[in-house]
VOPAGU-2260 file (C-alpha; in pm, 1 decimal, decimal comma):
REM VOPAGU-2260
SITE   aa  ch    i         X         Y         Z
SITE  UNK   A    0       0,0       0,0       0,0
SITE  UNK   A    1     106,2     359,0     -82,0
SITE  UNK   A    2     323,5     515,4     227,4
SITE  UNK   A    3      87,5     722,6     423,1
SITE  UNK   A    4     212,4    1071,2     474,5
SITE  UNK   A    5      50,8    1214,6     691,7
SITE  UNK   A    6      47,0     962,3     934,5
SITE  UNK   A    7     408,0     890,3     934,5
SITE  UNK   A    8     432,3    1264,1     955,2
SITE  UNK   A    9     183,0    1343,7    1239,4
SITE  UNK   A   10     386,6    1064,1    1442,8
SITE  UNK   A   11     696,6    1243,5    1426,4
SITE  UNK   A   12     509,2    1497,8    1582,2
SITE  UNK   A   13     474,3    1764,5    1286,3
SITE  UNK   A   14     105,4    1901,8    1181,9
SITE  UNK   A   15     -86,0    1860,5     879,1
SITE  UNK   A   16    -367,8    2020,9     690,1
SITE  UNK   A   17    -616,3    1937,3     520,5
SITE  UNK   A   18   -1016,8    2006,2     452,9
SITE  UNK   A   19   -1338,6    1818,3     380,1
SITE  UNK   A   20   -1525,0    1726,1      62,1
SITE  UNK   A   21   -1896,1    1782,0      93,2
SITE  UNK   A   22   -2029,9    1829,8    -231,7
SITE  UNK   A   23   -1769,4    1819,4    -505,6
SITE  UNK   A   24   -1667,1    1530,8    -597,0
SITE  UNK   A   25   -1534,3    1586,8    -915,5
SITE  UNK   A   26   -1138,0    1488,3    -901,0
SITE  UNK   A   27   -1017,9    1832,0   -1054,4
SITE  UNK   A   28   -1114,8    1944,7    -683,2
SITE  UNK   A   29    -776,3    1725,4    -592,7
SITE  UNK   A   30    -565,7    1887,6    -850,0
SITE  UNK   A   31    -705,4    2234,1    -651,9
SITE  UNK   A   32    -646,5    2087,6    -334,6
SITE  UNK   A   33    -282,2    2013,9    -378,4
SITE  UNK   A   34    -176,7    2374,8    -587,0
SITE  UNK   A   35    -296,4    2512,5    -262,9
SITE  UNK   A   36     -44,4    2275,0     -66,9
SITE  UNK   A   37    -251,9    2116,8     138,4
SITE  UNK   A   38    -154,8    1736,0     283,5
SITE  UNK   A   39    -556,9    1577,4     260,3
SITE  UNK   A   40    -867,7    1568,6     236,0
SITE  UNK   A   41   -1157,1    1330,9     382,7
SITE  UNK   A   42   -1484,3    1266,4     139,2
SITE  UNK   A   43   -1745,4    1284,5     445,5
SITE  UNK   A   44   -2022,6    1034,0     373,9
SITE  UNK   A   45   -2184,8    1103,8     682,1
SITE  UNK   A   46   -2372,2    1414,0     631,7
SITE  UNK   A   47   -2350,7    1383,4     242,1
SITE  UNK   A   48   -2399,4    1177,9     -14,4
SITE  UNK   A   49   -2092,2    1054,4    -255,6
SITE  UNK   A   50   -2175,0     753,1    -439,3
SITE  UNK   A   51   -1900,8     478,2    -362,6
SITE  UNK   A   52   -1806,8     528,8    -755,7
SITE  UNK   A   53   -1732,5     941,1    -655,4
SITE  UNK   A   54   -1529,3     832,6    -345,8
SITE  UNK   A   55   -1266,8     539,6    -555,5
SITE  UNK   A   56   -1219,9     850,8    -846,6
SITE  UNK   A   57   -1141,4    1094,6    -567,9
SITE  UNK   A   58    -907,2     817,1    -360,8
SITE  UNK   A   59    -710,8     789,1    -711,0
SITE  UNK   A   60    -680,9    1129,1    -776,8
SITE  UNK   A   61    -550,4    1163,7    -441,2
SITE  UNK   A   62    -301,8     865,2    -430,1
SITE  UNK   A   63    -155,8    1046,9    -791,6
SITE  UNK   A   64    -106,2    1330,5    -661,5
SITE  UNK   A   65      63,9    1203,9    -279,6
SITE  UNK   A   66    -222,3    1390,3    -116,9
SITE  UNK   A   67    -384,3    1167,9     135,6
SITE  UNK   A   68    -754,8    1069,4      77,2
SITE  UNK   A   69    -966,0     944,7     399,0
SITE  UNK   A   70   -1327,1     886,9     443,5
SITE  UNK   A   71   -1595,4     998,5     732,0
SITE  UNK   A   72   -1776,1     737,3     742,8
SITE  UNK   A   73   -2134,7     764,6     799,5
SITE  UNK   A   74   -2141,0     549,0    1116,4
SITE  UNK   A   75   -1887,9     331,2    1285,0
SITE  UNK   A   76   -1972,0     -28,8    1158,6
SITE  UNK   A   77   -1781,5    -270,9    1009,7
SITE  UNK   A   78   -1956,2    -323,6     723,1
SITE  UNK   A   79   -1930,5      94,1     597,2
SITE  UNK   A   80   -1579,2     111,1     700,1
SITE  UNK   A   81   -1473,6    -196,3     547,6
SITE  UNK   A   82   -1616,0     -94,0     215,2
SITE  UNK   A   83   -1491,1     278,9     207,0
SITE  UNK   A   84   -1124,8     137,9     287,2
SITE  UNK   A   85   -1180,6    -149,9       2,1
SITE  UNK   A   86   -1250,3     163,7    -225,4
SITE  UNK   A   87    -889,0     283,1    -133,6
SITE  UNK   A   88    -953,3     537,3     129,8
SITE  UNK   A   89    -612,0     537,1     317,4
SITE  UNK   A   90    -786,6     616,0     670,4
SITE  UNK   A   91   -1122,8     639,6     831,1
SITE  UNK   A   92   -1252,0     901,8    1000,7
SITE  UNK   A   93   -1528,4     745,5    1241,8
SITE  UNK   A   94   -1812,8     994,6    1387,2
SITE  UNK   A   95   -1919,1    1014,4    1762,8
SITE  UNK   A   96   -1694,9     789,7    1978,7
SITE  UNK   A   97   -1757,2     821,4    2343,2
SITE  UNK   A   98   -1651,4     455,5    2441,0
SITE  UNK   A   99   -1337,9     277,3    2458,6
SITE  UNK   A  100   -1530,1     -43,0    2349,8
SITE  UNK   A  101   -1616,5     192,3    2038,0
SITE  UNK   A  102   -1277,6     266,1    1941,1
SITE  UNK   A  103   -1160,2     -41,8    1997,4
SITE  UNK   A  104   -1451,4    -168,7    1754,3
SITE  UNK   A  105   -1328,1      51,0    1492,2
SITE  UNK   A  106    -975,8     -32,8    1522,3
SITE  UNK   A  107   -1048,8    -421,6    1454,5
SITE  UNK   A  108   -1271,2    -308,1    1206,2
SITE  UNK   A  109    -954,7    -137,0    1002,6
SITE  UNK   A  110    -670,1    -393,0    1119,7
SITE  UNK   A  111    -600,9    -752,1     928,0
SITE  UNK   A  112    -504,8   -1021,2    1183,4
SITE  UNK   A  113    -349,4   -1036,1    1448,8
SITE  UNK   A  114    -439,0    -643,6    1508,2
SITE  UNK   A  115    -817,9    -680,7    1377,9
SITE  UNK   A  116   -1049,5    -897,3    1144,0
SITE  UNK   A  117   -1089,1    -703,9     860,9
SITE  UNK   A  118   -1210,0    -924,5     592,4
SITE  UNK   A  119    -948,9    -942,3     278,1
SITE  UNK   A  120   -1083,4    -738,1     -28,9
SITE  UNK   A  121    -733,1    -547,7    -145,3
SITE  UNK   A  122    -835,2    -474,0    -514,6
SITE  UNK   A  123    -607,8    -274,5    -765,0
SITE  UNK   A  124    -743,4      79,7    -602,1
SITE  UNK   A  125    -522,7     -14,4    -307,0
SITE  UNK   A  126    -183,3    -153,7    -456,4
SITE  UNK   A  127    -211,0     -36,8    -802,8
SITE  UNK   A  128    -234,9    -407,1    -934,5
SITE  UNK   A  129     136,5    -433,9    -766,0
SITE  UNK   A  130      30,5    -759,2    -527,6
SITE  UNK   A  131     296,0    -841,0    -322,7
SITE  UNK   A  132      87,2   -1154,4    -178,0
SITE  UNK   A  133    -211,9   -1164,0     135,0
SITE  UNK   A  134      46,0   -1101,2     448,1
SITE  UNK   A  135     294,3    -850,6     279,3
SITE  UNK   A  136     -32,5    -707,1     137,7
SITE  UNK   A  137    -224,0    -708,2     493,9
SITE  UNK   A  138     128,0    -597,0     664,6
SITE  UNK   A  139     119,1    -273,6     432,6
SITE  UNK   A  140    -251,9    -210,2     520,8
SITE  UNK   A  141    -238,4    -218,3     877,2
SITE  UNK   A  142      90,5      22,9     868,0
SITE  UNK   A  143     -45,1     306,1     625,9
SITE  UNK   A  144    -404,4     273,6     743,0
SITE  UNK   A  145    -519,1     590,7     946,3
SITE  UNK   A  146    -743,8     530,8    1236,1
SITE  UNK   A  147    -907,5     918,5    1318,0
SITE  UNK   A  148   -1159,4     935,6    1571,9
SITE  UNK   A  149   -1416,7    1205,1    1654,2
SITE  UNK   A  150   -1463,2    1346,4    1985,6
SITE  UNK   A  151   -1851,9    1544,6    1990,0
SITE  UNK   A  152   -1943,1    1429,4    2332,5
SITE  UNK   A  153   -1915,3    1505,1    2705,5
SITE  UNK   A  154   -1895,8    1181,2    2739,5
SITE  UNK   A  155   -1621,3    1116,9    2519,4
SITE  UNK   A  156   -1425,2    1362,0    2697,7
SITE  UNK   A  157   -1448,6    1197,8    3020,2
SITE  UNK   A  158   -1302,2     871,6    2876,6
SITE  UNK   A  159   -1035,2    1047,9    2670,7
SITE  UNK   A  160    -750,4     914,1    2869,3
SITE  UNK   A  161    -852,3     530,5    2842,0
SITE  UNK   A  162   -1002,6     582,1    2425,2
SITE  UNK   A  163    -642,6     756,1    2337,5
SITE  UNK   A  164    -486,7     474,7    2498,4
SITE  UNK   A  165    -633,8     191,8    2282,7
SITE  UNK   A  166    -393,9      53,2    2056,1
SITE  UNK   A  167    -364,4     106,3    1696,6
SITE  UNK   A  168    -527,4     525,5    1714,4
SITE  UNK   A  169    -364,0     736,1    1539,6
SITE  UNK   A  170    -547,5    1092,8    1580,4
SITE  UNK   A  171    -844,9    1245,6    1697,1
SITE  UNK   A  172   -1067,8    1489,1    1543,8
SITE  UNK   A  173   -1284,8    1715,1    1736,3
SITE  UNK   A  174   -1598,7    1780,7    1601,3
SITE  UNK   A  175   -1638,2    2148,5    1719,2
SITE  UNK   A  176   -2030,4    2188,7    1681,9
SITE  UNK   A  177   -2151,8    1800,9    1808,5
SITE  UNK   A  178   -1913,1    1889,1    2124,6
SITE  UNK   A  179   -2037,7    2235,0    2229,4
SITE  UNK   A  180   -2390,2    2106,3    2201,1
SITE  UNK   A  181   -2318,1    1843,3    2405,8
SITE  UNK   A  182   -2159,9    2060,6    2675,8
SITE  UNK   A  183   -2457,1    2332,7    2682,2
SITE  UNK   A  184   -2284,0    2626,0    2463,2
SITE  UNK   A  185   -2393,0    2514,7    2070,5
SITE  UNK   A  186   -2174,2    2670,0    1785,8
SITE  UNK   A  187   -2003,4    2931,6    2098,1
SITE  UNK   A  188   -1637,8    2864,1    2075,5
SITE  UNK   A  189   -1517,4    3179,2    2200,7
SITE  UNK   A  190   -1636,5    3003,6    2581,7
SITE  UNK   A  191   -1423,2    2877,0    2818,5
SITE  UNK   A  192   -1523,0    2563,3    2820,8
SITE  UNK   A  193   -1474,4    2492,6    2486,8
SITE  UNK   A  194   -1099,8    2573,3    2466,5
SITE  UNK   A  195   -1063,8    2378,0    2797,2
SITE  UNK   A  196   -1189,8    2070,2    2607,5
SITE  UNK   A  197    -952,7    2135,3    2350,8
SITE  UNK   A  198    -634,3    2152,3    2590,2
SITE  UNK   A  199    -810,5    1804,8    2741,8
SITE  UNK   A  200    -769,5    1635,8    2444,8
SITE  UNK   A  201    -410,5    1739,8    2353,4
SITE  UNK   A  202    -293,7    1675,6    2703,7
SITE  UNK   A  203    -446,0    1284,5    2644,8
SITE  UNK   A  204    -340,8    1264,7    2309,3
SITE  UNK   A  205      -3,0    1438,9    2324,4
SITE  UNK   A  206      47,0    1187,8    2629,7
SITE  UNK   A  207     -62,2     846,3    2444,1
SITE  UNK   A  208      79,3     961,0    2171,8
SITE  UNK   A  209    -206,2    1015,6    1959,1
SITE  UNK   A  210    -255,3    1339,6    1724,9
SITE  UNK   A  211    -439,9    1565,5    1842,2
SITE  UNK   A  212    -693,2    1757,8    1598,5
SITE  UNK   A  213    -980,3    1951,1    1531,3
SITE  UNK   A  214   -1228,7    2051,0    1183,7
SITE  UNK   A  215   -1309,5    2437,0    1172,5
SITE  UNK   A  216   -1422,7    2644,2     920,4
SITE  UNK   A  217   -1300,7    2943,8    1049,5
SITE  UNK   A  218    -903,6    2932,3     970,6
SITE  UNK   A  219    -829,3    3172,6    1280,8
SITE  UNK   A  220   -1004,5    2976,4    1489,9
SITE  UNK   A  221    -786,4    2658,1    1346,9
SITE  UNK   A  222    -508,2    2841,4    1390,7
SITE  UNK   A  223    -586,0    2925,0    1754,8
SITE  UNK   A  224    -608,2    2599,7    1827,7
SITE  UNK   A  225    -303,7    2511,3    1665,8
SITE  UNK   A  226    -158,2    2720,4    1857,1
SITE  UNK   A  227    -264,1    2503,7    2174,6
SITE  UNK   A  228    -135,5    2194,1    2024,7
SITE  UNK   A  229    -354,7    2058,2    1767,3
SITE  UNK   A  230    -138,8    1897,8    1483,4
SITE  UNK   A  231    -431,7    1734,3    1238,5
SITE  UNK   A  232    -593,6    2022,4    1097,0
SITE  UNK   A  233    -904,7    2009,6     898,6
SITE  UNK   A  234   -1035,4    2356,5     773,7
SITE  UNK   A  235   -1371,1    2425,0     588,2
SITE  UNK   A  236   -1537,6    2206,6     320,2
SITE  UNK   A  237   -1505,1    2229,8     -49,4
SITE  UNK   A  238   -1861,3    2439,0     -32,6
SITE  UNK   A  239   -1776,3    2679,0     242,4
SITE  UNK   A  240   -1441,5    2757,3     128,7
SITE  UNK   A  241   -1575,2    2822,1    -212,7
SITE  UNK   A  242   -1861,3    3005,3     -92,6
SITE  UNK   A  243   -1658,1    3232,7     117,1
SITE  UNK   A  244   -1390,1    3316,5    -174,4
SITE  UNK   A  245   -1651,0    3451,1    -416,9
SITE  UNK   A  246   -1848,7    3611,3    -144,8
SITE  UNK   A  247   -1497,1    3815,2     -89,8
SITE  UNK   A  248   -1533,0    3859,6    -445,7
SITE  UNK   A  249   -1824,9    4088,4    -460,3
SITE  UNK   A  250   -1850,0    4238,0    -197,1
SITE  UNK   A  251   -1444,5    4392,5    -257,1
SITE  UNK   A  252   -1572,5    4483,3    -569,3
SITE  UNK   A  253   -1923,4    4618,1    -447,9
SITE  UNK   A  254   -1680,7    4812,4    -248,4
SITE  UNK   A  255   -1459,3    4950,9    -500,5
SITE  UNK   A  256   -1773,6    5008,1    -725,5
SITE  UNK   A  257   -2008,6    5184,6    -486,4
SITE  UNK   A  258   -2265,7    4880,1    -558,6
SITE  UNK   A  259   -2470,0    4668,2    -339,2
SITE  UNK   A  260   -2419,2    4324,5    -245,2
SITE  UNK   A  261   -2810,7    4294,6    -202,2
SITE  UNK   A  262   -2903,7    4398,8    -570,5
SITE  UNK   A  263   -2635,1    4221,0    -754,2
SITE  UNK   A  264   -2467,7    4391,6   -1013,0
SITE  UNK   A  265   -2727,8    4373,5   -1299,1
């Protein structure tokens, strides 16, 4: 299997970046993605709707071009993450953890024996018709395969010591809106509380030696909390960030113009 970047990367204790593809799923996004030098991107299949055909063209685009393709996958069961990594995602992103049993499901659920019991399905997406045979084959898998779990819960967060602990994690992602929800302050992350959760997680990650990271779509906010110690950084979606570029657009030139925003140009 292809060497994993990022995750030989983030365990040497450097950061990445990256963002999330929502909507466009064409793989000319990939081409974008890397001119603008960023390390990844995950396809996020839970709260969207790429068709399995969408997600393998985006994995190869990604593989060509060395920038790291993973998959959210819609919920943490075997049988959607073992299909998103047969499609040749190179790590899984798996929504709302708050268990060590959960994280430990997930991890068997990515690992060939002896870590897990993923079935065997390695098709050309994954070794570019190179086969190398099962156990040299399984071997690869288990070392480039990036396990990425969510915290978006209270209750996570009170088990973050024991989940970052389970063997075979190899970042977390906070999910910034699920978490302040769950702790009483919905979409407010200029509260306390909030950037307390974050240093929770980094201490517990940064001490099991786990990545520590977060999704934001404001990049000062991400940057904030790189500051603080997150390493896997996921900013915007392929919708917001083009959203916000041509909204910049017009309204600089609805400045320079004297027009309005409102009425449009015409």
């Amino acid at each position: 299997m292809q060497t994993n970047t990022i995750k030989h990367a983030l365990k040497a204790g450097r950061s990445v970046l990256g963002t999330c593809v929502t909507d466009h799923t064409s793989p000319e996004m990939v081409t974008i993605f890397k001119a603008a030098g960023l390390d990844f991107f995950f396809i996020d299949t839970e709260h969207s709707v790429p068709s399995y055909r969408d997600i393998q063209t985006m994995v190869r685009a990604g593989r060509g071009a060395n920038l790291i393709p993973l998959v959210r996958v819609t919920q943490s069961e075997y049988f959607l993450i073992a299909r998103l990594l047969d499609v040749g995602a190179m790590g899984i992103i798996a929504p709302r953890i708050q268990s060590v049993e959960e994280a430990r499901r997930v991890v068997d659920a990515m690992k060939f024996t002896p870590e897990g019991s993923r079935g065997y399905g390695l098709r050309g997406i994954i070794n570019d018709y190179q086969y190398s045979g099962a156990r040299a084959e399984m071997d690869s898998a288990n070392r480039e395969t990036m396990v990425v779990l969510q915290v978006e819960s209270r209750e996570c967060l009170e088990s973050i010591d024991d989940i970052a602990a389970v063997p075979g994690v190899d970042a977390f992602m906070i999910g910034p809106f699920d978490l302040t929800i769950s702790l009483g302050i919905p979409g407010q992350f200029e509260e306390p509380v909030f950037w307390k959760a974050i240093d929770r997680v980094v201490e517990a990650a940064d001490k099991a030696g786990v990545a520590p990271g977060i999704h934001m779509a404001n990049a000062k906010v991400l940057k904030k909390a790189a500051e603080r110690g997150m390493r896997f950084l996921v900013c915007g979606s392929d919708a917001s960030v083009l959203l916000a570029g041509y909204k910049s657009i017009a309204q600089e030139m609805a400045l320079g113009a004297g027009l309005s925003t409102k009425a449009g140009y015409m």
